[in-house]
N, C-alpha and C positions, 0 to 999 in steps of 0.2 A: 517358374519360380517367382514368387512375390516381391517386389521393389517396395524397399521404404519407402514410407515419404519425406520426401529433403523438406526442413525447417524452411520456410521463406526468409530468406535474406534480405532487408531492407536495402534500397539500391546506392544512400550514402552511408552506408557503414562503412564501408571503407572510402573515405572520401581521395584518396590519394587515385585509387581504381577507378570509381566513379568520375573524376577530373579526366582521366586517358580517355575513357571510354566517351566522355561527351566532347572529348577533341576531335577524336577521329570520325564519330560521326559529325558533328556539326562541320568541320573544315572537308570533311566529303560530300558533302549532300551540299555544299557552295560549290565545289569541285565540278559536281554532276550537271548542277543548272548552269554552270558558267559556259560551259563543255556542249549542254544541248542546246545554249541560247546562238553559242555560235556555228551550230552546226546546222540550226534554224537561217542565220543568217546565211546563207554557201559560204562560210569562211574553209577553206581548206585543209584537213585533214593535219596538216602540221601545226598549224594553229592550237592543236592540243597542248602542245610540249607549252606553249606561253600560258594555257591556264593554269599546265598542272608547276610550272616555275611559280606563278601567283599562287597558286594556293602552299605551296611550301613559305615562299616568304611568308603570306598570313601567319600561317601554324606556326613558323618560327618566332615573328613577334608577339602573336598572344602566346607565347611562352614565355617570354623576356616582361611582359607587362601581368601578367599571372604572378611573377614572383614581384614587381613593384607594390601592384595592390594589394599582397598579402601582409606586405607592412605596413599599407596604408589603413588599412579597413577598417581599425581596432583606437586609430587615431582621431583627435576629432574633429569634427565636420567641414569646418573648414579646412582645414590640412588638405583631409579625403578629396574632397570637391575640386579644390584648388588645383593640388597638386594632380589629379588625375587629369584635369582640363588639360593639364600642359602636356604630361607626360602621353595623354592619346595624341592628341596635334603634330606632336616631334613624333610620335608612330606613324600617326596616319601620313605625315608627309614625306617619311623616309620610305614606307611601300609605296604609295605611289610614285617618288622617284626611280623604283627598283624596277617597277612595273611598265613608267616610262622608258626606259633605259633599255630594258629588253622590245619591248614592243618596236623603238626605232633602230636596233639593230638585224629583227625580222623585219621589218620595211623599210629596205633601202630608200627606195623609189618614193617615197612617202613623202608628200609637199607636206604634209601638215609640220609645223616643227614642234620643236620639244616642247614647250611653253604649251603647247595648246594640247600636247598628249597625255600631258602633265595635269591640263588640270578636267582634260577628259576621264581620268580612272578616277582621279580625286577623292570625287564623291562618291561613287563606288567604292573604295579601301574607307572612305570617312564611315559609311554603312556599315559595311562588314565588321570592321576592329569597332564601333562604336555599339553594333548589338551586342558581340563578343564580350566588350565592357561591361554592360548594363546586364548580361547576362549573368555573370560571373559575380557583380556585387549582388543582385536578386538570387541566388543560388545560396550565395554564401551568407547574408543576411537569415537567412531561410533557417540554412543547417544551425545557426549560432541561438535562433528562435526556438527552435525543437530541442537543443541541448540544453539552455536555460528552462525549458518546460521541462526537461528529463532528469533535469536537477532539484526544480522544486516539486517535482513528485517525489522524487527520493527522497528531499528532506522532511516532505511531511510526511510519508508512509515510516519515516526513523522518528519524526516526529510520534507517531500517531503511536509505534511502538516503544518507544519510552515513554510515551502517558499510559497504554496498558501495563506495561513493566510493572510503575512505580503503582498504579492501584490496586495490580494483582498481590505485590506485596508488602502492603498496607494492612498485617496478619495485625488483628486488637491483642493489645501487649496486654488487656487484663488474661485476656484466656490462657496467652504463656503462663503470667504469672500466679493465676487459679491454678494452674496445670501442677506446676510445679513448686509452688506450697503444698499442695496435697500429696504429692510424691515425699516434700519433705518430712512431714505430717504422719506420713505413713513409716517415711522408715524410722525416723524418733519413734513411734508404737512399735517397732521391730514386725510389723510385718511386711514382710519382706516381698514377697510370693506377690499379692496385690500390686505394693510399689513397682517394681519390675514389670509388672503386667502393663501398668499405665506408663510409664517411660518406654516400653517398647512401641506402644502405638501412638502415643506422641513421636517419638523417632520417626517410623513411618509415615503419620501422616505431615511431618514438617519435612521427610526427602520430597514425598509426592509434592507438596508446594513449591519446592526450590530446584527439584529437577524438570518438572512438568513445566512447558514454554509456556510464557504468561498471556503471547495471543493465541495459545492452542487452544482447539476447540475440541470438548469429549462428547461420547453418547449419554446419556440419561442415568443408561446403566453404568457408565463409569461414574459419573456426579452421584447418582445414588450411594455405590459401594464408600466413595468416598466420604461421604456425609455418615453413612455409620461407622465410619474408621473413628470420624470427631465425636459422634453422640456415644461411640462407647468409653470415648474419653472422658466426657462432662457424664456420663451417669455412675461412673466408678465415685463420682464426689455427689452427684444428690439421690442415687438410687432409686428408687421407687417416688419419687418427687417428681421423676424426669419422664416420661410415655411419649413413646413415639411411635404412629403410623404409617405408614408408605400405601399410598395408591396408585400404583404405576400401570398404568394401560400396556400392552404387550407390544402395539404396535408405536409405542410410544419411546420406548427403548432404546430406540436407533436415531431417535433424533439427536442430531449437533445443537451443541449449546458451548458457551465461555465455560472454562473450569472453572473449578471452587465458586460461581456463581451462586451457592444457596450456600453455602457454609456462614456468610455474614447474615442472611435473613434467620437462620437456625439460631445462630449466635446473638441475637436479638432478641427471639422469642423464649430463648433459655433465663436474660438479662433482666427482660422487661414481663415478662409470663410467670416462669418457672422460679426462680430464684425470690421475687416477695411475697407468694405465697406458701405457706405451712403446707397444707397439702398437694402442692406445684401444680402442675399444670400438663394436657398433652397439647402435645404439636404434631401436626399431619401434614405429610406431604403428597401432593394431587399430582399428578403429569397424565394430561390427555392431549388427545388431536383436535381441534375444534377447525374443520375448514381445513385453510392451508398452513394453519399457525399451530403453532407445539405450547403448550397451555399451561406452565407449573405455579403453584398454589402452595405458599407455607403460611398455613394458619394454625391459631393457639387457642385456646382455652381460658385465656386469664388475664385480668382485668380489663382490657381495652384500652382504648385512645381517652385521656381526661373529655370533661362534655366541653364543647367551643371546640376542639380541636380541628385544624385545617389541613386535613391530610399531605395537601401539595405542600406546605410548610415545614415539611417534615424533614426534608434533605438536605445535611449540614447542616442544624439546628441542635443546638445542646441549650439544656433549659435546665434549672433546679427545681421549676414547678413540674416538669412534663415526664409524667412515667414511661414515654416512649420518646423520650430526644436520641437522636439516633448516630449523631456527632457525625465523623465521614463514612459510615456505613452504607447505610443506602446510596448517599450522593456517590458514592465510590462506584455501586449496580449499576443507577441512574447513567452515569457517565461511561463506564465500557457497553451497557447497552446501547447507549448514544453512539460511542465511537465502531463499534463493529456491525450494527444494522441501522444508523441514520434514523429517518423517520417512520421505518417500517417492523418498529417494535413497541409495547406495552409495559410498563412498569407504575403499578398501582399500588393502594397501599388504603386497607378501611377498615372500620368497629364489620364484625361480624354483626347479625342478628342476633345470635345464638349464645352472643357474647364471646370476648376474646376480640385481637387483630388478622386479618389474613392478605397476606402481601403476594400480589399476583403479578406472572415476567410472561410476557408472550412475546416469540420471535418465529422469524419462519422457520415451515421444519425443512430441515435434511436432512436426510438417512444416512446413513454408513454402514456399509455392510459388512458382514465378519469382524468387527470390534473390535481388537483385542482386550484384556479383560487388566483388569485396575490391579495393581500387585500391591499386594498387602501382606501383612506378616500374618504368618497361622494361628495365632493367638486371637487377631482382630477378626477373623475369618471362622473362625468358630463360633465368634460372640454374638456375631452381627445375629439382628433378627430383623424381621420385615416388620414385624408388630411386638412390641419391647412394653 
């Protein structure tokens, strides 16, 4: 039968465990060498009982000085310092009296007197309780370092998630407001059938925004589907003004990307394309694999960047001369592209040849296998076309 594997457990998560466990070894592996040093020396087989009496006193006092510098630690420096000086000195002199005390009652016979037994262990218990010390503040230093590092990851990774939040839903209030004028528009003409039709896919496609997590990442084919949930929404109001292509490579599909990441580039080129021109404009969407990057391209047909135009210019820029100011649109890409792949993504923006703008997002690809597929209402789902 096959065994899990156990998660790794970091060895101060429980630092309360972790504190027992570095007692009993550290105050036994003194125990061991104290135990072989004098059994190196022919000290007597009874002589045990005096190391393992010392090693209890130790362990008892760095227990008793464990809970002083746990109120100490957090004080400041001077306090710590100070008050630790003293409080190890009154330890270290009281086990070495203990240590004294025992030792001349195993040797009777012992010219040496107490004074001199006394300050024979001395420096021996000054060792011991003094690495114990310096142990204990280095340890606990340590742990206090790693959880203010485990703090400020948290708080920027909450940071980092409420700056995606608030961009994800940064929806451009003209669109609502297009949206639904044209609903209102429609049902004052009493047709009714239309209205209803575009309020239902406005419905859906504003759940999708507000139920879909704003740092979740979809396949191609979900951002596709999506984008014609909204293009069948803006072509109910310019119709045959509005053309739209899709060029999606197959194996392109399955790449991860930000949601609603093309919904403002479309929403731009309907703005800035489609809507000043009389006979509008198409807009085409590219997605292929170039390399290891996943490659999408939404470009237009219609009039282009004014001449002088400085494409990097272009995010968070609103101009009354500039037919393509783009207010926080792009800068809004610009920045969740920045915040979820750093410097290892593409976001471009230029006059085509051919005429028209085409705004190009490269990020790396990742695949996702089995998908699941974008829900949409049956109405949007019938409408959708690849080529419109």
């Amino acid at each position: 039968m096959a065994m899990l594997p156990l998660p790794p457990t970091p060895f101060f998560g429980n630092k309360n465990r972790a504190f027992w466990r570095l007692q009993f070894l550290g105050w036994g592996g003194a125990m061991l060498l104290r135990a072989l040093s004098s059994i190196a020396n022919a000290q007597p087989w009874s002589f045990l009982i005096i190391v393992l009496i010392a090693t209890i006193t130790g362990f008892s006092l760095s227990l008793i000085l464990s809970v002083i510098y746990r109120a100490l630690i957090n004080r400041r420096a001077i306090v710590t310092w100070g008050v630790t000086a003293v409080v190890l000195a009154i330890a270290v002199g009281l086990y070495a009296f203990i240590d004294s005390w025992v030792i001349s009652l195993y040797r009777t016979s012992n010219d040496a007197g107490f004074a001199q037994l006394f300050l024979g262990v001395f420096y021996l218990d000054l060792t011991l309780l003094g690495a114990w010390s310096a142990l204990y503040y280095a340890i606990n230093f340590y742990i206090q370092v790693e959880e203010q590092n485990d703090q400020l990851i948290q708080l920027e990774n909450q940071a980092t998630s409420a700056q995606l939040a608030m961009l994800r839903y940064q929806l451009n209030p003209h669109f609502l407001f297009n949206t639904l004028n044209s609903i209102s528009t429609l049902v004052l003409l009493k047709q009714t059938e239309p209205a209803n039709a575009m309020l239902s896919r406005l419905s859906s496609f504003l759940r999708y925004t507000l139920i879909n997590e704003p740092t979740a990442r979809v396949t191609v084919a979900q951002e596709i589907e999506t984008l014609k949930l909204y293009l069948d929404i803006e072509r109910m109001r310019f119709e045959e003004r509005l053309r739209t292509e899709f060029r999606v490579e197959e194996e392109a599909k399955q790449g991860l990307m930000p949601s609603l990441l093309l919904q403002p580039l479309v929403e731009n080129a309907i703005k800035y394309a489609v809507s000043p021109l009389e006979e509008g404009a198409q807009i085409t969407i590219d997605a292929q694999l170039v390399g290891g990057m996943l490659r999408v391209t939404v470009s237009d047909t219609g009039p282009g960047l004014p001449p002088g135009t400085d494409p990097s210019k272009l995010f968070g820029v609103t101009s009354e001369s500039s037919k393509h100011s783009t207010g926080v649109g792009l800068a809004n890409i610009r920045d969740r592209l920045a915040q979820a792949y750093g410097e290892n993504q593409r976001f471009e923006i230029a006059d085509r040849p051919e005429g028209g703008v085409a705004v190009v997002v490269e990020l790396p690809f990742e695949a996702r296998e089995n998908a699941p597929a974008v829900s949409v209402s049956p109405a949007s789902s019938a409408s959708a076309q690849a080529v419109a």
